[in-house]
C-alpha positions in Angstrom: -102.0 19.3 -30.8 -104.3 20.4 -33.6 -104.1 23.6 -35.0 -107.0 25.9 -33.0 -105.1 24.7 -29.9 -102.0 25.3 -31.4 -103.3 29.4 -32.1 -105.0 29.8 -29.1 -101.5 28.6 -27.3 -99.4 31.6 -29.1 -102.5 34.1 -28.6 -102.0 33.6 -24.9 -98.5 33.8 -25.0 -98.6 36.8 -27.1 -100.6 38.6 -24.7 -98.5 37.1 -21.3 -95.5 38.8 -23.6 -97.5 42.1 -24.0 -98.7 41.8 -19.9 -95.2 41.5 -18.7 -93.4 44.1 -21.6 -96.2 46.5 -20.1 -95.3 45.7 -16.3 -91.6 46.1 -17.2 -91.8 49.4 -18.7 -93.7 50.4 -15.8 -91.5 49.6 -13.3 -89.1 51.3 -15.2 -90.3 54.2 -15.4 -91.6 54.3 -12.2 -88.1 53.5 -10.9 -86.5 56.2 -13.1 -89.3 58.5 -11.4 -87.9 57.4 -7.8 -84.2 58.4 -8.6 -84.8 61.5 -10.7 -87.0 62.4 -7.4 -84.0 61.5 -5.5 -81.4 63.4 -7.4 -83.6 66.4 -7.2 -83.9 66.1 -3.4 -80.5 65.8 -2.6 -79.1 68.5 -5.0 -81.9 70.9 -2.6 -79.8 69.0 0.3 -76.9 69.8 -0.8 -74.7 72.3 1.0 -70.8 72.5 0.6 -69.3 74.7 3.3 -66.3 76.5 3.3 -63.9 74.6 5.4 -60.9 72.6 4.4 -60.1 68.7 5.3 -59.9 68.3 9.2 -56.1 68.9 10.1 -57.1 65.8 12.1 -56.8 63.5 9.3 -53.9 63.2 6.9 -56.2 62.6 3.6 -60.0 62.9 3.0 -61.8 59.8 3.4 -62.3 57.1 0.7 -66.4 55.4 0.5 -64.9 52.7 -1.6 -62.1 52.0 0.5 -64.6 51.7 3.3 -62.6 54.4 5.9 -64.5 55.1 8.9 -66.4 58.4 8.5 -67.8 60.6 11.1 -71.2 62.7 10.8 -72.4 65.2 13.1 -76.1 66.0 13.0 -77.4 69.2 14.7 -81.1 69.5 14.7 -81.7 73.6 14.2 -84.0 76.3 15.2 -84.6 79.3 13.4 -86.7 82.0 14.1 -87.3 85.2 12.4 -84.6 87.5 13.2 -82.3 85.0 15.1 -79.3 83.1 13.9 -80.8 80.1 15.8 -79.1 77.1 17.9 -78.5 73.9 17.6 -81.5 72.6 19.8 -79.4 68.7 19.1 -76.3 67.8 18.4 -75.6 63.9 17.9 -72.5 62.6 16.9 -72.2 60.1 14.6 -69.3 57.3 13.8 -69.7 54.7 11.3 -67.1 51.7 11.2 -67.7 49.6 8.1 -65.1 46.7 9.2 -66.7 46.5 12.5 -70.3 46.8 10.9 -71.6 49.2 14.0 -72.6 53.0 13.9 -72.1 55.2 17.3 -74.6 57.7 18.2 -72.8 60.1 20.4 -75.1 62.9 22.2 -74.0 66.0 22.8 -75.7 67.7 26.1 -76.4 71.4 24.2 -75.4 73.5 27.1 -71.8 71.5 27.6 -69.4 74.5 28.7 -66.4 74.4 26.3 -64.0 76.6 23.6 -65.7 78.3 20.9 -63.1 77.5 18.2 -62.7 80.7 16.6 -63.8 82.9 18.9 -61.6 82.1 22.1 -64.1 81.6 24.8 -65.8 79.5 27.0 -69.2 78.7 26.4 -72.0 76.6 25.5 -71.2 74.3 22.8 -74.9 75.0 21.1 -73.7 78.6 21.1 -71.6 77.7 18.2 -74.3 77.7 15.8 -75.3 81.1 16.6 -72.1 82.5 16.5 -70.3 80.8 13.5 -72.9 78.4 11.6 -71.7 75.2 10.8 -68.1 75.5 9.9 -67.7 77.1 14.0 -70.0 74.4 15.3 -68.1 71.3 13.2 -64.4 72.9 14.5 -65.8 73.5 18.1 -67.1 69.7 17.9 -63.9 68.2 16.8 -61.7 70.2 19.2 -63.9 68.7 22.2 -63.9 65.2 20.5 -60.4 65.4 19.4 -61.5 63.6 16.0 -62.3 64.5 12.5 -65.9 65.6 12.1 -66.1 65.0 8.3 -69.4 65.7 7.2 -72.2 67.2 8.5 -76.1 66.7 8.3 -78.4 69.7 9.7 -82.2 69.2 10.2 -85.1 72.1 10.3 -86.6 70.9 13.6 -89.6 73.1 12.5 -90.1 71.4 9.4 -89.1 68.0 10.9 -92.7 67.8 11.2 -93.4 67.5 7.6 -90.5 64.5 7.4 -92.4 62.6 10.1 -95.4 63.1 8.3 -93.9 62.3 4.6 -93.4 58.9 5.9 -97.3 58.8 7.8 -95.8 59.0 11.3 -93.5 57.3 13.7 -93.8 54.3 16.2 -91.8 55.6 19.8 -92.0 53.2 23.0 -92.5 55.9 26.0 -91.1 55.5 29.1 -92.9 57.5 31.0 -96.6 59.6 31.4 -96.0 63.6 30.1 -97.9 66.7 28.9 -96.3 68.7 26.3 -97.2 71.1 23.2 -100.6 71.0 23.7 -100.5 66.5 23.9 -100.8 64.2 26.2 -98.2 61.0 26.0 -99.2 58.0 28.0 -96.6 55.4 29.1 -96.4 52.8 26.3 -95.9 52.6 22.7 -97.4 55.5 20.8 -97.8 56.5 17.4 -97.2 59.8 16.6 -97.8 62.1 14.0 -95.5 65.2 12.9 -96.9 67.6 14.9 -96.7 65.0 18.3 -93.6 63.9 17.6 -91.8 67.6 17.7 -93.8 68.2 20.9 -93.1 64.8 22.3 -89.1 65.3 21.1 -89.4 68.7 22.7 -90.3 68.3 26.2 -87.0 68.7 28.5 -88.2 70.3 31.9 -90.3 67.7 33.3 -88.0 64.3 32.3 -86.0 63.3 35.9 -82.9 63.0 33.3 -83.3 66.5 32.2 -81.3 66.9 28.7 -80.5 63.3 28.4 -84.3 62.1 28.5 -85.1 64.6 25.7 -81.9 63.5 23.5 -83.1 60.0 23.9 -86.5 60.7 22.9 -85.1 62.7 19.9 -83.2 59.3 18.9 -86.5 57.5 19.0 -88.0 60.0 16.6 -84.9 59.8 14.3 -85.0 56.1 14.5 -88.6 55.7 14.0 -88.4 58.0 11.0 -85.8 55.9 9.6 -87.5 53.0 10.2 -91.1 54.1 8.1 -88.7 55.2 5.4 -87.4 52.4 4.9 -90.6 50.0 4.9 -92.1 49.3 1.4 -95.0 51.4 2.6 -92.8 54.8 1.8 -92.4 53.3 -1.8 -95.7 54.8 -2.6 -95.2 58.2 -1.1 -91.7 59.1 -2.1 -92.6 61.9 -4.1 -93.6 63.6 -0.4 -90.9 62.1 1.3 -88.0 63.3 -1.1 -89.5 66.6 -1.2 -89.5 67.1 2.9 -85.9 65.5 2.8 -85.4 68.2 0.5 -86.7 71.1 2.2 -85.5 70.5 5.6 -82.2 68.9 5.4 -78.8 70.3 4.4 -75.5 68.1 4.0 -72.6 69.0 2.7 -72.7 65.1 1.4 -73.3 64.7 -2.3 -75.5 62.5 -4.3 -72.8 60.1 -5.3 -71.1 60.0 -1.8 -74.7 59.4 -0.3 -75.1 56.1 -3.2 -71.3 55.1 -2.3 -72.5 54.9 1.9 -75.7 52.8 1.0 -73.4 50.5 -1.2 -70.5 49.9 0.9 -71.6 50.5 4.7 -74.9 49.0 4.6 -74.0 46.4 6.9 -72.9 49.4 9.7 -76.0 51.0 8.9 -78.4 48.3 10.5 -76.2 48.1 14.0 -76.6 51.3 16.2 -74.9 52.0 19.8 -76.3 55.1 21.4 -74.1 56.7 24.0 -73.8 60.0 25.5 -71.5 62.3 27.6 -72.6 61.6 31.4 -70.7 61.9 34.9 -71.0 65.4 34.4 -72.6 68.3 36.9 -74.5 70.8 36.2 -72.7 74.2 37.1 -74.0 77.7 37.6 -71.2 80.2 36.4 -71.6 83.9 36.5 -75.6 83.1 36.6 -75.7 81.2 33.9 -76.1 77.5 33.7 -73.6 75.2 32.2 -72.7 71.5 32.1 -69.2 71.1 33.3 -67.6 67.6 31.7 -64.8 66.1 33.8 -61.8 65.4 32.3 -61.8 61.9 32.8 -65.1 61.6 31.4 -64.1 63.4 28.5 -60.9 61.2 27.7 -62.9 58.1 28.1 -65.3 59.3 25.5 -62.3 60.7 23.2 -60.6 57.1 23.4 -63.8 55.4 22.4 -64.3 57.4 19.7 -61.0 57.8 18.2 -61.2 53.3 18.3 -64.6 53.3 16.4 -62.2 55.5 13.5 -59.6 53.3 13.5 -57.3 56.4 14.8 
């Protein structure tokens, strides 16, 4: 190799080094950028509550020792002037051994205690009346299991989530009108606006509640789904800041890190199951859904399993 060839061999190597330096730096930086956005979102997410460790569990659960965990999501309205409800209320089980999560819907106008208040009433009444320390004790007294952490969603702003991550995918079951939209049978793609109106609609489904907590899933699901795709990786900054503004945990940045690490595998196998067999019941004018007993002990036993209880 003479010598020209020789200098026109390290000039393109020099610059390959100064491409690939540049493309490095970039990606760090741009990766720094995703988890400073991150950190930012979930200390707005953030939200310790005062209430001590379950009395249904002997110590506090361990991520790196890959103990079963429980969540329970509550999807929230608020208006002006009202202490809102708990328009959803989805319990959620992760096993890391078995490598599944359980989805465990909670029909919102189930008749049980109000821990903390001594009466009957709907369970989505709990909100209202205690925020969520009363609604995470009147949860685990019907479950009979630790409820360790909480997640609670702006269903008004839930819009903007659906939107941060340019709308969901939902497979439709059946032909509706609702908010304004029509939703024809099939798969549709919704955007944020649809997908609260479509999540919404509970009057005119043949399985009443159930129907509408299904659809609700779909929405979760699909949301999760778009966040996840490489797609989102351009649009973080938006979807961190709608996390952020409609979504508080008391889960911290660290624990939420730990769960991706060590339950990933649980993460990508979900059961969805509900409380059924029960009848709706009119008590003193007012409607209820009356759980049997049996029904509820079924769903106790399962529950307490996927725990390792």
């Amino acid at each position: 190799m003479n010598r020209k060839s020789r200098k026109k061999k390290k000039k393109w190597l020099k610059w390959v080094l100064i491409s690939f330096s540049i493309l490095f730096v970039g990606l760090a930086i741009y990766l720094f950028t995703i988890y400073q956005s991150l950190n930012s979102a979930t200390d707005k997410m953030h939200n310790p509550i005062d209430r001590d460790i379950s009395t249904k569990r002997s110590e506090q659960v361990n991520f790196n020792e890959k103990d079963p965990f429980s969540v329970l999501v509550l999807g929230v309205d608020e208006r002006e002037d009202d202490a809102g409800r708990s328009d959803t209320m989805i319990v959620m089980t992760v096993n890391p051994n078995e490598e599944s999560t359980k989805l465990l819907s909670i029909p919102r106008d189930t008749l049980t205690e109000i821990v903390g208040r001594g009466t009957q009433d709907k369970i989505n009444h709990a909100y209202a009346f205690g925020g969520i320390p009363m609604t995470m004790d009147t949860v685990e007294n019907l479950l009979d299991i630790p409820i360790d952490y909480y997640l609670q969603v702006n269903m008004e702003g839930f819009e903007d989530i659906v939107d941060a991550v340019g709308g969901v995918s939902v497979d439709n079951n059946f032909s509706f009108d609702s908010g304004g939209y029509s939703f024809p049978e099939g798969e549709l793609k919704l955007d944020g606006h649809e997908a609260l109106a479509y999540s919404r609609m509970r009057y005119e489904d043949p399985n009443g509640d159930f129907g509408r907590q299904e659809r609700q899933r779909k929405i979760i699901q699909g949301v999760v789904r778009e966040g996840a795709s490489l797609n989102s990786l351009w649009n973080f900054s938006n979807i961190f800041d709608a996390l952020g503004n409609n979504i508080k945990t008391n889960l911290t940045f660290k624990q939420m890190v730990d769960i991706q690490s060590e339950y990933r595998s649980a993460a990508s196998n979900f059961e969805q199951t509900s409380i059924q067999n029960g009848s709706g019941e009119r008590i003193d004018g007012i409607y209820y859904y009356v759980v049997p007993a049996e029904e509820l002990t079924a769903v106790q036993t399962a529950l307490k399993e996927h725990l390792d209880i």
